[in-house]
Structures are given as C-alpha cells and as structure tokens.
N, C-alpha and C positions, 0 to 999 in steps of 0.2 A: 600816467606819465606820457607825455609828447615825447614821438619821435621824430626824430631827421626822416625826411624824405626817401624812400628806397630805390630810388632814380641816381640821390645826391649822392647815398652811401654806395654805391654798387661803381659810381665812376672815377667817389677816390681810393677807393681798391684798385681798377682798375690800373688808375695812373701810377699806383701804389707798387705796383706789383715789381718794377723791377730795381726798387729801391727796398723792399720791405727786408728779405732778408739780412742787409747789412747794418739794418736800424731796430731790427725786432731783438733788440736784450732783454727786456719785457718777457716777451710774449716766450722766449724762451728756458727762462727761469720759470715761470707760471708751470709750463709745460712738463718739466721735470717735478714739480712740487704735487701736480696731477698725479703724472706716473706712480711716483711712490704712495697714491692713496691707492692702486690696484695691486687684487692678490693675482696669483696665478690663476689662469685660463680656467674654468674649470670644464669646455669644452676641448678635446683633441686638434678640434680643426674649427677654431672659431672664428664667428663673420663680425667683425667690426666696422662701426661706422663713426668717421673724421666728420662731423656737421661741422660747414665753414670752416673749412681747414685752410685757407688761405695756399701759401706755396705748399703747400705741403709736410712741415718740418713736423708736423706730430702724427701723422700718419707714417712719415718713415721712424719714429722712434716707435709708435705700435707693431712696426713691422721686424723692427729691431728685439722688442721687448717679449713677441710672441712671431718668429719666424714661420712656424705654422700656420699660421691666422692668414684669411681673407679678409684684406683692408680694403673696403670701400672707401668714396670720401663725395663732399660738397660742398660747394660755394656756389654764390651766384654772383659773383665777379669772371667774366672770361678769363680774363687774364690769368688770375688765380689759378681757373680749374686746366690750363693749357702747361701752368709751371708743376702740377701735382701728378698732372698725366705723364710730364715727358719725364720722370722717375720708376715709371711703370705702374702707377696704382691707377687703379678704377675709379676714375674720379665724372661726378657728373656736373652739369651745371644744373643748381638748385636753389629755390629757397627754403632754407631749412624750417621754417614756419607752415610747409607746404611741403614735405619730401613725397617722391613720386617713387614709392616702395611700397609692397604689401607688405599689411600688419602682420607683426612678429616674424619678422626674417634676420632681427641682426642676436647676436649673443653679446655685443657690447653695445655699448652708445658715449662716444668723446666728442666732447666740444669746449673748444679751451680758448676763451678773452674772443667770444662771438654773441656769445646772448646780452650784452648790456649794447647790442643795437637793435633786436629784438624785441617782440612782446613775451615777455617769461611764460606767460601760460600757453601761446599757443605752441611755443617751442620745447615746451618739456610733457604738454599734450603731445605733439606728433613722435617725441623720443618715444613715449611709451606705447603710442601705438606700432610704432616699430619693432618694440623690443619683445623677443621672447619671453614669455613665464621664466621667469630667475635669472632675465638676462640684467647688467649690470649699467648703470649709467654714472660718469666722470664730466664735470665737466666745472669751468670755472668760471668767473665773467669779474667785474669789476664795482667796488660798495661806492656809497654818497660821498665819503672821503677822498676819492683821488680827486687827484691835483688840486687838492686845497691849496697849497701856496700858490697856484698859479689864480686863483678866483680868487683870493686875499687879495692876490697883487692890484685886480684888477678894478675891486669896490672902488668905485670913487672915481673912477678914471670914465668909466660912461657905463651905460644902461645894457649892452648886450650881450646877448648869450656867446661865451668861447670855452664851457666845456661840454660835455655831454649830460643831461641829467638823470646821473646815476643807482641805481637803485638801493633800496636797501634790502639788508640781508635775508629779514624776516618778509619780506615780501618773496622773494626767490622761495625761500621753505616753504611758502603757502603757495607757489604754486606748483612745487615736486608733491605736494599732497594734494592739490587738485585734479594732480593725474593720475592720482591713486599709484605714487612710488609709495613703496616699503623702505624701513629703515633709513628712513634720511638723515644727512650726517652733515653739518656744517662746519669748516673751519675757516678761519679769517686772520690772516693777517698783514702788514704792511710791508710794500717793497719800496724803497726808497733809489732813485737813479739819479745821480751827479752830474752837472753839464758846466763846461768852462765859462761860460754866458747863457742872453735872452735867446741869442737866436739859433743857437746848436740847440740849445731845451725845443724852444719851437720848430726847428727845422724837422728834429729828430720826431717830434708828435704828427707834422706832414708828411715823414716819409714812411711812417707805414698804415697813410687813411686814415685816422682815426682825427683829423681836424675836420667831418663833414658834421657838420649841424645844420637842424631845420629852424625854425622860422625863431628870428633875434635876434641872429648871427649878425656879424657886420655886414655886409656886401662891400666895405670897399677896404684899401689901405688905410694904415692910421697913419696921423699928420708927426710930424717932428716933435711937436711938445705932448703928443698922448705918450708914443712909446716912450720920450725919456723919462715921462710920469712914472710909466708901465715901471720902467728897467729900473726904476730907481726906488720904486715899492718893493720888487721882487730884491733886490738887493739886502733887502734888509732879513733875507732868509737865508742869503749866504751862510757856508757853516768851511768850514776847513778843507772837503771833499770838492765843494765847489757848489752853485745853484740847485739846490733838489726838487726832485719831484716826485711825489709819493703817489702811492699805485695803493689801494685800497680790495686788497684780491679777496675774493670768496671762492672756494671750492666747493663744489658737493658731489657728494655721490649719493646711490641710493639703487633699489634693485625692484626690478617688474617684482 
C-alpha cells in the first residue's frame, strides 16, 4: 500500500494543530472505545507510551485512567509534540516507525487513529521492541470502509485520489503477529459523523490533517461544475441526521 509523503503528512499536522482539538469528535470517541479494551495496570508505577499522540488528548486520559503511570508520548508534527508538552507530559518529537527508546522500557504501548498513515509492520515491530515481556499494547487505526460515501460521491466525477488508502483489518492482525504480539484481539466497528453540508464534512476532515495524500491527489481546486457534481452525488446519502460519514474503526490489542 502507497503512502502520502511523510514531508506532506507531518505539515498538515502541523497546520493541523491549532484547529484539531475543536474538530477531533472522531478521534475522541475512538479514544474512549480504546480505553475501555484496558484492564487495570498490572504494574504499581507503570511507564506508558502515547505513539503520535497528536495534542495530546489520550495521554491525558492515560493519565487520568492510571494517575500513577509515567506517560510518555510522540509525534513527529512539532506543533503536536509542543501542545502535549505544555500539559506536562513527556512528550518527544518522533517517528514512531523509528522510536528512539531502548528495547523493553515501556509496560504499555497506545496508539489511537495514527497507524493508518504508517507502514503497520514497521510500527507494531518497534511497539514490541519497546515493550517489556507482558507489557500490553492498545491501539487503533482506521479499515478500507471509511469514508465510503465520500469515494461513492466522488466515482465519476474524475480519476483522483481524495481518501487515504486504508487498510484492511486482517492485514493489521498479520502484522501484530509479525512481531510476535501474543494474544491478539480484533474488534471493528463503524462510527458514523453527521455534517449540515459538503463543506463542513470537508472542512472538518482538514482541520484535523488528515486531507494529506500522496501521489493522485488533486493539486488544484475544483471548477464549479465538479463540486456541484461532487455535492449533488453526495446528496444522495443524506439521511435525517444530515450528510454522513463513516469511520471504519479497528481496534487491537494484544501483549509482548
């Protein structure tokens, strides 16, 4: 699977950053749906680690959910790791593809709607080289399903790439066993998000990054008669809530 450029994704994070908290409904529903697949700590004083933690919102809920715990955290957006920092956590700049920790120092590993811009193996390879013997990994990303309506909308209207090419599930599981996780656990299922119109649904998918794509994408605006094409495809997915758009969530967990 082609990815976006890590140049492209790392700058609309950046720009990302001081819009994302007010647009991430997403990312924080995920986030809580994580939480509740962990049991209690079963270290005293455990060291967890946020990979691409963005502002920060699930590292302060690990901090919340295990007050005890040492929360690390990474991103390789500045901007991100500067809004994670000024809450008090340990946050480094990083690619988490590449974390710059020795093996087996964390007792968790969270990473929530960050590996579907990742290569899955190299990133659940370095969780577990991180992670202690029976330490615990959480983490979640996003299946081939989401935003189907929005790629429905768009057949027919022209030839380029406008969502991410999203993984499927059984590929994720094959590579938590690549890295020799134990007990891997998948569940899946679909969030669906309501928007008044075309351009709050769009607006809202730019304001927390996640419109960077690599090579297909447009480069330019569209003309008058594509988007009324676009809006009037999409229209036809209307439901009573207003325009949706479906999020395709995979969770997993699974333990060194």
């Amino acid at each position: 699977m082609q990815r976006p450029e890590k140049h492209r994704i790392r700058s609309a994070f950046d720009r990302a950053a001081a819009s994302y908290d007010a647009a991430a409904v997403l990312q924080r529903a995920v986030c809580a749906r994580l939480l509740a697949l962990r049991p209690e700590a079963s270290s005293a004083t455990p060291h967890i680690l946020d990979a691409g933690c963005g502002t920060g919102y699930g590292a302060r809920l690990l901090r919340e959910r295990w007050p005890q715990a040492r929360i690390s955290a990474a991103d390789f957006a500045a901007s991100m790791v500067a809004r994670t920092a000024a809450d008090g956590i340990d946050c480094v700049l990083a690619d988490i593809e590449a974390l710059p920790f020795r093996p087996a120092c964390f007792d968790g590993y969270w990473s929530s709607l960050t590996v579907q811009w990742c290569d899955n193996r190299r990133v659940l390879a370095e969780a577990a080289r991180v992670l202690k013997p029976n330490g615990w990994l959480a983490l979640s990303t996003l299946g081939e399903d989401t935003y189907r309506e929005l790629r429905s909308a768009f057949a027919g209207i022209d030839r380029h790439q406008h969502t991410l090419d999203f993984s499927a599930a059984d590929q994720l599981a094959d590579a938590a066993h690549a890295a020799r996780l134990q007990q891997v656990s998948l569940h899946r299922e679909t969030i669906t998000l309501h928007y008044p119109d075309l351009r709050s649904l769009l607006g809202a998918v730019k304001a927390i990054g996640a419109n960077a794509l690599g090579p297909g994408r447009r480069s330019g605006m569209m003309g008058k008669a594509a988007w009324a094409a676009l809006s009037s495809a999409y229209e036809q997915h209307r439901t009573a809530a207003g325009l949706p758009a479906s999020y395709d969530v995979i969770l997993l967990s699974g333990h060194k």
